[in-house]
C-alpha positions in Angstrom: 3.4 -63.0 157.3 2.2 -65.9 154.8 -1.3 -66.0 153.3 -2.6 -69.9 153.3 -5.0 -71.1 150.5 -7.0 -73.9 152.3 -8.9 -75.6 150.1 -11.7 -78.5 149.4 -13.0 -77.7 152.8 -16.2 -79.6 154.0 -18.7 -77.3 154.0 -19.3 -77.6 158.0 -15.8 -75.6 158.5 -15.9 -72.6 159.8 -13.7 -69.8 160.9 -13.2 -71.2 164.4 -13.1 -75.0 163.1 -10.0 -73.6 160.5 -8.5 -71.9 163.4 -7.9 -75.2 165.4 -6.6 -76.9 162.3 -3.8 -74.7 161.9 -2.9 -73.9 165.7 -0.7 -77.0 166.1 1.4 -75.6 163.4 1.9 -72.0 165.4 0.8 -68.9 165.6 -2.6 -68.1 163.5 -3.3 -64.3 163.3 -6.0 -64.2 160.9 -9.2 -66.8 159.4 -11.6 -66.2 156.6 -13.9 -68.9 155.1 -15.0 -67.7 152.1 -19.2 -67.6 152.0 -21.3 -67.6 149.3 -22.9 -63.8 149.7 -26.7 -64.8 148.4 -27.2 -68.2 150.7 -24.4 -67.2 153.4 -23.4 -70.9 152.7 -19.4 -71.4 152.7 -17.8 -72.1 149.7 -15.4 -74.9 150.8 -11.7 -72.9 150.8 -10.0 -70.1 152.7 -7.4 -68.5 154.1 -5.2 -68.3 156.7 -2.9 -65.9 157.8 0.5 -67.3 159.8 4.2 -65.8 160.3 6.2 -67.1 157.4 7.7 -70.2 159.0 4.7 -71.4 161.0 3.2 -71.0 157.7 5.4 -73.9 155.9 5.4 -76.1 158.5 1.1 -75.9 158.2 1.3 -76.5 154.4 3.5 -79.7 155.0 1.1 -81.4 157.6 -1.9 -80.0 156.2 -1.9 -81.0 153.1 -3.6 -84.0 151.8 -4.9 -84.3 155.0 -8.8 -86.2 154.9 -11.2 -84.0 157.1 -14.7 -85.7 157.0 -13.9 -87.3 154.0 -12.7 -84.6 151.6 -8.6 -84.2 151.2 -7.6 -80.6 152.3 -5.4 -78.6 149.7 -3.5 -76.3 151.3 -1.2 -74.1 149.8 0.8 -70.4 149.4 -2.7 -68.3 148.4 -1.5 -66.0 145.5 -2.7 -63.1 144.6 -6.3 -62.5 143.4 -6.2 -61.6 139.4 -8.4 -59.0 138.9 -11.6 -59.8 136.3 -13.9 -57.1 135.0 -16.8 -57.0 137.4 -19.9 -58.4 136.1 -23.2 -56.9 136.3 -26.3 -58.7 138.0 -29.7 -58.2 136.7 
């Protein structure tokens, strides 16, 4: 199983638009748009999780690709580095 970075999302997208992007490419078994947690507003990227070669194929035609104006970058997610959490006041 491959974790997708989709990035420069419009800020419309949601799960279920992200879902349909990446169906034609195969079998989608997970969505998250990431959301900004004080305005609930998304953040413009996400991820997708696909079986390994589904998940190339999607990168290849996804990529680049103009969705209402903004050009999608999609790509292998890597792994989050960890940064010391900050405090809010």
């Amino acid at each position: 199983m491959s974790k997708i970075y989709a990035g420069n999302l419009p800020f419309s997208v949601d799960e279920d638009n992200l879902r349909v992007m990446f169906t034609p490419f195969g079998a989608v078994e997970d969505v998250t748009v990431i959301r900004d947690r004080d305005t609930g507003r998304s953040r413009g990227f996400g991820f997708v999780q696909m079986p390994d070669a589904d998940a190339q194929t999607a990168i290849e035609g996804l990529n680049g690709q103009d969705v209402d104006g903004r050009t999608l970058r999609i790509s292998e997610a890597r792994p989050r580095e960890q940064r010391p959490r900050q405090q809010r006041w």
